[in-house]
Structure formats: structure tokens, C-alpha cells
N, C-alpha and C positions, 0 to 999 in steps of 0.2 A: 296749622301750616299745611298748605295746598301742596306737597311734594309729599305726607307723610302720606295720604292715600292710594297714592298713583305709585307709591312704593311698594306699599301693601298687595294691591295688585299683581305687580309684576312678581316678588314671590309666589301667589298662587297659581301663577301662568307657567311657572316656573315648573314648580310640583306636580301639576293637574300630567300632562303626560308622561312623568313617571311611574304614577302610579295606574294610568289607563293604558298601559305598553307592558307593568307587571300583571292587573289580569287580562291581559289580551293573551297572554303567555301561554298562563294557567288554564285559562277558559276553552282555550282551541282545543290544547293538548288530547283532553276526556273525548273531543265531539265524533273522533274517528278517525283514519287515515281514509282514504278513497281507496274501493276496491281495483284490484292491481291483478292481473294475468302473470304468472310466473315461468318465467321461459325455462324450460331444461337450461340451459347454462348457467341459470340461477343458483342452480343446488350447490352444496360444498361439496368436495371431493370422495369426499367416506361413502356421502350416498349415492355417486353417479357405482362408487364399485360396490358397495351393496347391492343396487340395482342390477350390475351385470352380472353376479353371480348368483343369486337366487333362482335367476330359471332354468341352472346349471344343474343336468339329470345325468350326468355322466359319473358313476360312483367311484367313492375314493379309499384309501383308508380310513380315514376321520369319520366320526360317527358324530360329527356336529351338525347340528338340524339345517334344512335349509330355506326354515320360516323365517320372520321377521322375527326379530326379538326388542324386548323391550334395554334399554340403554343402562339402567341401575339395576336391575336385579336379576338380570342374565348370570350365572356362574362364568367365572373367569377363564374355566378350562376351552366351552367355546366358543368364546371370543378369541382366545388367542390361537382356536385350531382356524375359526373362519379366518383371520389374516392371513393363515398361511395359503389358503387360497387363491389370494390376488397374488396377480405377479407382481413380482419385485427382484431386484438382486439380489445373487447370493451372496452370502459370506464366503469367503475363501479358509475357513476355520475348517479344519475337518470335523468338528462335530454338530456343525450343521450344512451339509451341502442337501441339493433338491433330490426328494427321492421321488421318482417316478414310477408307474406303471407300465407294464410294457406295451401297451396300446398306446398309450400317453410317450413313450419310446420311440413308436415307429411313426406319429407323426408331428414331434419335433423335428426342425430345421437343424441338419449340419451344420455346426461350427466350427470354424477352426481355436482347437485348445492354446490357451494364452500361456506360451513360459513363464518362469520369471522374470522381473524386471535385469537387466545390465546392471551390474553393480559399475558405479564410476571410479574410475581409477587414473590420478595423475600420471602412472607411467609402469607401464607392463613389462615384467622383467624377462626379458629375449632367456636367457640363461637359464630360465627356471624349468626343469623335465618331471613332470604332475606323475606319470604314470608309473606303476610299481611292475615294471616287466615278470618278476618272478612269480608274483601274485598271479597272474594268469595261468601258469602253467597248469594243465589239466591232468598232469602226471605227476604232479606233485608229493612228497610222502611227509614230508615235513610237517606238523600238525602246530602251529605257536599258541601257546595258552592261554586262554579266555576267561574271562567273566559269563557266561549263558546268564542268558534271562530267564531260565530256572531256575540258576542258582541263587538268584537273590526273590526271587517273585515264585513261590510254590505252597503249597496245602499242607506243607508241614511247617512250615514256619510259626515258631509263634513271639508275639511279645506282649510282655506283663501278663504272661500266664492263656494270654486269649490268643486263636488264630489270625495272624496277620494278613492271611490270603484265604478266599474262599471261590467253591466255584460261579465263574461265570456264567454257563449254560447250565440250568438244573434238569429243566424240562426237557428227557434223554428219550429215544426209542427204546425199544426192547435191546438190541446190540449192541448200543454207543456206550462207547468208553468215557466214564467218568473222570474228570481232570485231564484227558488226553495231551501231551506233550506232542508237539509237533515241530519240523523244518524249517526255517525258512531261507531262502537262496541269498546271495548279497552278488552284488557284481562283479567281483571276480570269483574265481576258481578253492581260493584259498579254503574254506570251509564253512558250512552254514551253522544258523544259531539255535540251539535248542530254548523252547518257548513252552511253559505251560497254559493253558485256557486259563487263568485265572483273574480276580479283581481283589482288590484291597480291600480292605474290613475301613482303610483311612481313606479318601478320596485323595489328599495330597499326596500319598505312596505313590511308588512305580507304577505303572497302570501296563502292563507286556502287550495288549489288543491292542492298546494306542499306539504304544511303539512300532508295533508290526506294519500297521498302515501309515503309520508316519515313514518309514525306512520305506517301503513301496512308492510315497509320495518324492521322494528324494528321488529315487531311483527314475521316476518318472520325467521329473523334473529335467536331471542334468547327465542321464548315461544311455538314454534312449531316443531312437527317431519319431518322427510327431506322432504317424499314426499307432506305434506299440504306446506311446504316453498314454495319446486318448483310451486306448484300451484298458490299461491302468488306473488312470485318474483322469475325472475330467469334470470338476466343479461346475462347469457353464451349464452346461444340460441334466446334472446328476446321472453320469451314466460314470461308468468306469467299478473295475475288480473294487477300489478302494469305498465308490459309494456301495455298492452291492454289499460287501463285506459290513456295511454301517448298518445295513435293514437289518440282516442277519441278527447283526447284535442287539437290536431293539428286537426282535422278533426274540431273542434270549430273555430279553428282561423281562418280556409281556408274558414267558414261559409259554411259548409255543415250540412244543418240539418238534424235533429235525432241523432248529436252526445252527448247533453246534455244525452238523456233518455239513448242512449247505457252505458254513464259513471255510471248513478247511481245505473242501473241492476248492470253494476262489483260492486258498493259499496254495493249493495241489496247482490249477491254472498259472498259477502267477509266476511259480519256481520252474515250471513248464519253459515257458515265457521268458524266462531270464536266462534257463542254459543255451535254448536258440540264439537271443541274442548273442550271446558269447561265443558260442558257435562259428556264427556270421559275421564277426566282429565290428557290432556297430557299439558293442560298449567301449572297443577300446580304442576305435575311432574318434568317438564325443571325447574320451579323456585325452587323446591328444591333441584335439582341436582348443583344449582348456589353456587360457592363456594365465589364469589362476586360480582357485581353489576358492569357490563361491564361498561369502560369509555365512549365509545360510547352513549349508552344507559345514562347515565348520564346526558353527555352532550344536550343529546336532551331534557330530561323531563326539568333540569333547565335552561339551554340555550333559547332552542328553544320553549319551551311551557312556562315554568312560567317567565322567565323575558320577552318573547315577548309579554304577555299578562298586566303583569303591569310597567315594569318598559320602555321598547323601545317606549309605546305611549307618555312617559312623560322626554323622558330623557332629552331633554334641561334644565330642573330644576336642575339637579345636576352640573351644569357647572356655578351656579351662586353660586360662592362661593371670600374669597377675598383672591387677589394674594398674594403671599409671606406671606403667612402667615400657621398654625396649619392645618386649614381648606381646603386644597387644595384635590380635589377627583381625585384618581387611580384609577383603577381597576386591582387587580391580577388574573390572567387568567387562564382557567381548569387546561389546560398545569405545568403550574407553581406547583399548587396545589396538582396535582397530584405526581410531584419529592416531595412535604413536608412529604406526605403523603409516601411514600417509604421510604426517609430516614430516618422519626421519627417513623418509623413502626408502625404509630396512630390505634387502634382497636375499637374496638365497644365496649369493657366493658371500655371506658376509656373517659376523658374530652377534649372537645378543644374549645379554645377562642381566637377570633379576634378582637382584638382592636382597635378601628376604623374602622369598617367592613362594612361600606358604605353600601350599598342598599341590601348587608347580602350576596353575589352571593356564599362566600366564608364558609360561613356556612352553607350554605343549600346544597354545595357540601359534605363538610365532615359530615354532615348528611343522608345523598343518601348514598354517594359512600364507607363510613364508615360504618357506623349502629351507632355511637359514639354521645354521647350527644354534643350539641352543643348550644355556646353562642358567642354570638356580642354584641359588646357594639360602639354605634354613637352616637356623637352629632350635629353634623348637622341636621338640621331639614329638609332640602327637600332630603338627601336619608336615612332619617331614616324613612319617610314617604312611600320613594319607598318598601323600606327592610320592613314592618309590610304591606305593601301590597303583597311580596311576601311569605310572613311570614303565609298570609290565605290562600292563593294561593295553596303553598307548597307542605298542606296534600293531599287536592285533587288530586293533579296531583299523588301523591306515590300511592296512593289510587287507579284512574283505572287503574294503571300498576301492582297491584299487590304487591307493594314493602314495607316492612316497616321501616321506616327512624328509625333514632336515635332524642331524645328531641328536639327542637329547641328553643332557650332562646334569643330573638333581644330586647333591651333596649337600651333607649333615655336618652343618662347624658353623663356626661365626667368621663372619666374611673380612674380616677384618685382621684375623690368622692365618687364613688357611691359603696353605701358598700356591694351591694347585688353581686357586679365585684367582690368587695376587697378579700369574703370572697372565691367566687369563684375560685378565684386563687390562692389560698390555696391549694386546689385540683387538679389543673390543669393539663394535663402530656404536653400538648403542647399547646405554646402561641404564638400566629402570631402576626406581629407588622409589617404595611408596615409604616414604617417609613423614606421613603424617603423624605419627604418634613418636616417633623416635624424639629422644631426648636432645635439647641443647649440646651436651657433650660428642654424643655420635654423630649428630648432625656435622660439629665440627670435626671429628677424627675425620670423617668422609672426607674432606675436604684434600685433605694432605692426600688421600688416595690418590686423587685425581692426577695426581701430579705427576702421575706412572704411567695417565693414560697417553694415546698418543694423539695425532694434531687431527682435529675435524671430529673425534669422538664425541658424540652426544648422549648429553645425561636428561631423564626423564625423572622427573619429581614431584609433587603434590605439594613440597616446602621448597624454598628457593634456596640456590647454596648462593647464590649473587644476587644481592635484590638488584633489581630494576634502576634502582636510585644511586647505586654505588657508582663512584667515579676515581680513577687513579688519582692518588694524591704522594706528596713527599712523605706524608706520616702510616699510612698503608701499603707503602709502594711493595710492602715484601708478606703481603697477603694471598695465601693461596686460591683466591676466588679472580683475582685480576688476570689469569692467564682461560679467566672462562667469558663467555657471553652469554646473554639469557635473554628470553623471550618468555612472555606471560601469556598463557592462552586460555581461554575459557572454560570450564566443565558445566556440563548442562544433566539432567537425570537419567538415569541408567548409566551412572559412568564406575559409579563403586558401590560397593555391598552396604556401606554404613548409612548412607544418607540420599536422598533424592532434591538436597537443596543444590540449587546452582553455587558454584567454587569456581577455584582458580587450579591451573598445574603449568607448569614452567620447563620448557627447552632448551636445554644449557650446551654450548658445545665450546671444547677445548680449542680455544683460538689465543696464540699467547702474544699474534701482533700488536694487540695494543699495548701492551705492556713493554716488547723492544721498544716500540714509537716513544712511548713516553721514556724509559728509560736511556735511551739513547739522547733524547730532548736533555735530561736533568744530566746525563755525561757532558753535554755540549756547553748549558749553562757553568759547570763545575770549571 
């Protein structure tokens, strides 16, 4: 058949340029590219700053070469000292800002030092007076009792047998004081904090040098005018007491002596520094220019000063508590506290109480950050003990800052007896309840509480007392959860001590309209 050829054919016509298109492929590939001129703009990024820094003869600290090096078998130390070379941003971390030279000093460009960012706020409470008038006084005799950061951070401390603290500066002159205990100022009058030179044997411990420059960096921040900041701190350019103070302590570690005595001249400068401004009263100008008590700033006074001073040396004690049961300790975190504190637009002429409020962290914020009286009620007995240690603490710390809190009220009972809560709640405008491990039964005793509270009072909880789904009905009608309203709002991480998963927490306020409406409806039916 005459079509089975001319079939045949066409297959192979078919095939022949698939396979003369696969070695045409192959075959090119091997024969070479064309030689090509490579423009400087060709190169990747790494090596145009390689390039600008190798003919760089201006000496540094860094004792990293400034030949070429080879890419795999270079040691890591510098490579990582050459990046620091190139410019880049800084962190804003205090333990890495730029340190310079003072040639390198004098021909950097002025900048102006960047505040902190505005915290955003739905609504500034007119009524609220930030500053603590007495705390000023320069003739003061009154002495209120402290926590020192000596007293928990020193060269005799020890645990499990071994030193907890050792010194930081080893490498001494001939005259320098070993472990030396030093000053340091705070911005008001009230009295300064004794500090010794030391570091932790733990890296997680207290760490008192970080503190020190941290409390300078604050200071900088939000009680001084721009250019005493820049003097103090000023991350952009690495100039500032607080970088200087940073070399020193690296110059400590490398055991180069004379860096202890350089450190405490900057501290000697700084407290200088601070009684001037006091002096001239530009500190207590910035605190009455304060429309509220920076979260920041918060965080550090109860955070970082009064729970690391009594509750962080002892906190294994709150972790003995028994499982599954009433008694189980959380902690709700700034974070979290701060969203309560927006939504229920809590003020300073007004009440808040925490029920169950463990070591109190939760009330001594909305006392700081509010100006609002403040009560907690625990029964546990080892973080009720923490909470009435922070509870001495407290005033102090508000004191050399300056600041004047709202009441603070921490009581040892169970809130569901104790009538001096009962009556409290009465008054209440907002009630915190982490009630995530509470049992079914207390959840519902709570309920009948409520019933005392008064109209527009809102409850904060982690468990809902009203779900969402609940509706008045003829067969409910005489349910204590019907005279509330609830709202479900999201939790995101950093909100509580247990978990960093996304949750749920719920806003309930005492409204018992719907419940006339409907029961007046089922009067009218009847």
C-alpha cells in the first residue's frame, strides 16, 4: 500500500528535529560564551564594600587585616570584625550601639537625637497630675525604704555553695578599689541608689552596669531637654556618657586597666548632670508637660526595678502551687494590660481590681501607668508574700522617678469572703479576672458577684462569664449573666506568662437594659 511509505516518512521528519535541536543544545553549551567586559556595576554588592574598604588606612580598634581574604577558610572572628566596618544602622539595643574614635568623633555630622516614638492613645486623661511634688524637695529628711542594687547584686552572695556575683573590672591600678560600690542620681531629689561593680556568675541574673545605663537611657529619653539627652545617650552617632560607659566595660573585659575609674568619672559626670538639671528645673518641666506615663518607662520601673528586686530572687516559690486546681499561678503581661487599659478607657479618678492578682504585677501597673486607685485580692500565700513585698517596694521606686501612682490596696483572703473586696466592688469601674484555670464552680460563684457590681462596670476575663451565643429566653430569664454584655477580643503573643499561642479574652460590662426590655416584653405578653 502506497500510503504506508509516505507515512513512514512523515514519522521520521517528524523525529529528525528533535533530536537535531537536543544536540544543538548540548553541543553549543561546551563551545564557550563570548568574551564579555564587566562593568563595575556588574559586581554584587559585598564586593563594591570590600572594595571601599581595603584602601581604608585610618586605624581602628579591630585588629582584622585589611587584605583580601579568601571566602571558606577565613576564621569567623574577622569576618565578622570586617562588617563592622561598613556602614550600616544601628541598633537601638544598648549593647550594641557604634563606638567611635575621637577623630572619627570630630568628623561626624551632627545629628539631631531621635526620641522615642508617641505612644498612641484613644484619649488623654485631662485629670491625671504625673508629678510627685514632695519628691522634689531638696530638703527633704524623710528617707522611704528601698531595695539597693547592692542588696541583691554583690561579692558575697552566694548560691548552691558558689559565688553568684563576681567582679566586673579585674584589671585595677595600683589604688583602685576592688568591687567599689558607687551612686547613682535618679531624677528627683528623693535619694540615690547604691550599685556595686559587679556581674553574675548566671548571664540571666540581675546584671546592675546594665541597669545603670539603662536608668540613664530613660532618663535621657523622657526627663531631659534634647541637647543634655545627646550628652547622655545618643545611639545615631555612638557618642553619649551611656556609649562611652559601653567601651569602658569592654575595655573591663579585655582586662585593660583603668577602665573601672574611667566608668565611674562617666557616672561621677552623669549625677553632675542630673542635680543641674534639677537645679534649673527642666526635669520637672518635661514631667509636667507628660500627658501620661510612657509604657516604656513603666515597664522598666515595675518590670525591671521592683519585681527584679523582690519578686525574680524568689520566684521559684510561686510555682509551688497544686495542679488542677483554683490555685494555679499565670501571669498577665504589660502588653496584655495595656490593650485593658484602652479598651475600658480606665482613668485616674476611677477604681480597678484584680482578682487573684498574684504577686500584684497587674496592679502596680494600673497604678503607675493610670494614676487610678488600685486593689488585688490573693490567696495564695507565697505570691501574696511576693505582691506585699512589691507592694513596699513600689512607692519608692515612683518616688525617685518622680512619678505619683494612684492608691495601691494588695490583700491576703479569698475574694469571694472577704468583705472589705465585697464592698469594693461596689464601686468598681473595672474588674480583671484571669480566670483561665478557675474551676467551673468559681467561675459560676463569680457570677452572682457581679450582681453587686454597679451599671457600666466592666469585667475583664480570659473565660467568658456570657458566651457570645447566649440569648434571653423564658427558661433563663433569671440567669445572672443576662444583666452583662460581652464582647470577644483577640490575644496575640506577649499577652500572658503561659503561652505565646494566639487566644481569645472577653469584655463584659454590667448593662441590665436588655434584660428590663425583655422582661417587661414577657410582663406585657402575661
Amino acid at each position: 500500500m502506497s500510503s504506508l511509505p509516505s507515512l513512514g516518512n512523515l514519522t521520521k521528519k517528524k523525529k529528525h528535529p528533535l533530536q537535531f535541536v537536543t544536540k544543538t543544545v548540548v553541543t553549543k553549551k561546551p563551545a564557550g560564551p563570548p568574551t564579555r567586559t564587566t562593568a563595575p556595576t556588574a559586581q554584587p554588592r559585598n564586593s563594591e564594600a570590600k572594595k571601599t574598604v581595603r584602601p581604608v588606612s585610618t586605624p581602628r580598634q579591630s585588629s582584622t587585616s585589611s587584605t583580601s581574604r579568601p571566602t571558606s577558610k577565613e576564621p569567623k572572628g574577622p569576618i565578622k570584625n570586617a562588617r563592622r566596618d561598613r556602614p550600616k544602622r544601628n541598633s537601638p539595643a544598648l549593647a550594641t550601639p557604634k563606638l567611635t574614635s575621637s577623630d572619627e568623633e570630630d568628623d561626624e555630622p551632627s545629628r539631631a537625637r531621635k526620641r522615642p516614638r508617641v505612644e498612641r492613645r484613644n484619649s488623654i486623661d485631662r485629670e491625671r497630675r504625673i508629678r510627685d511634688f514632695g519628691s522634689f524637695d531638696e530638703n527633704q529628711t524623710v528617707v522611704v525604704p528601698m531595695v539597693h542594687a547592692k542588696d541583691i547584686a554583690n561579692i558575697t552572695i552566694l548560691e548552691h555553695s558558689r559565688d553568684k556575683y563576681e567582679a566586673f573590672f579585674t584589671a585595677l591600678k595600683g589604688d583602685e578599689e576592688e568591687n567599689p560600690t558607687i551612686d547613682l542620681e535618679y531624677p528627683s531629689a528623693s535619694q540615690r541608689e547604691r550599685y556595686q561593680l559587679v556581674k553574675p556568675a548566671n548571664s540571666s541574673d540581675f546584671k546592675p552596669l546594665d541597669e545603670i545605663m539603662e536608668n540613664m537611657k530613660m532618663v535621657a529619653d523622657y526627663y531631659l531637654d534634647e541637647e543634655s539627652a545627646r550628652r547622655v545617650s545618643d545611639d545615631d552617632v555612638g557618642q553619649g556618657m551611656v556609649q562611652t560607659m559601653l567601651k569602658h566595660m569592654k575595655d573591663g573585659i579585655k582586662g585593660r586597666a583603668g577602665a573601672q575609674e574611667k566608668f565611674i568619672e562617666v557616672v561621677d559626670q552623669y549625677n553632675s548632670l542630673i542635680r543641674q538639671k534639677r537645679k534649673d528645673d527642666t526635669i520637672t518641666q518635661r514631667l509636667d508637660e507628660m500627658t501620661y506615663v510612657p509604657g516604656k518607662l513603666v515597664d522598666h520601673i515595675v518590670k525591671n526595678q521592683v519585681y527584679a528586686r523582690t519578686v525574680s530572687p524568689q520566684i521559684d516559690i510561686v510555682r509551688e502551687y497544686e495542679s488542677f486546681s483554683d490555685n494555679v499561678y499565670g501571669e498577665m503581661l504589660p502588653k496584655f494590660l495595656r490593650k485593658v487599659f484602652e479598651e475600658t478607657h480606665l482613668k485616674s479618678d476611677q477604681i480597678f481590681v484584680d482578682l487573684g492578682s498574684g504577686v500584684g504585677n497587674c496592679v502596680l501597673q494600673a497604678a503607675l501607668e493610670i494614676g487610678c486607685e488600685s486593689w488585688g485580692c490573693e490567696s495564695m500565700a507565697n505570691p501574696n508574700n511576693l505582691a506585699q513585698q512589691q507592694g513596699k517596694e513600689f512607692p519608692a521606686r515612683c518616688r525617685l522617678w518622680g512619678i505619683k501612682p494612684g492608691d495601691v490596696h494588695l490583700i491576703h483572703d479569698d475574694f469571694l469572703k472577704n468583705e472589705e473586696i465585697r464592698q469594693v466592688l461596689r464601686k468598681a469601674d473595672v474588674v480583671l479576672i484571669n480566670n483561665q484555670a478557675f474551676s467551673p464552680q468559681l467561675n459560676d460563684d463569680l457570677k452572682y458577684v457581679f450582681l453587686d457590681l454597679k451599671e457600666g462596670c466592666q469585667i475583664v476575663s480570659l473565660k467568658c462569664f456570657r458566651d457570645p451565643a447566649h440569648k434571653i429566653k423564658d427558661t433563663n430569664v433569671n440567669d445572672p449573666v443576662n444583666i452583662l454584655t460581652v464582647q470577644e477580643k483577640p490575644r496575640y503573643s506577649e499577652m500572658v506568662s503561659w503561652t505565646d499561642d494566639p487566644g481569645k479574652w472577653y469584655l463584659q460590662k454590667k448593662d441590665s437594659s436588655q434584660l428590663r426590655t425583655f422582661t417587661k416584653r414577657l410582663n406585657g405578653r402575661a
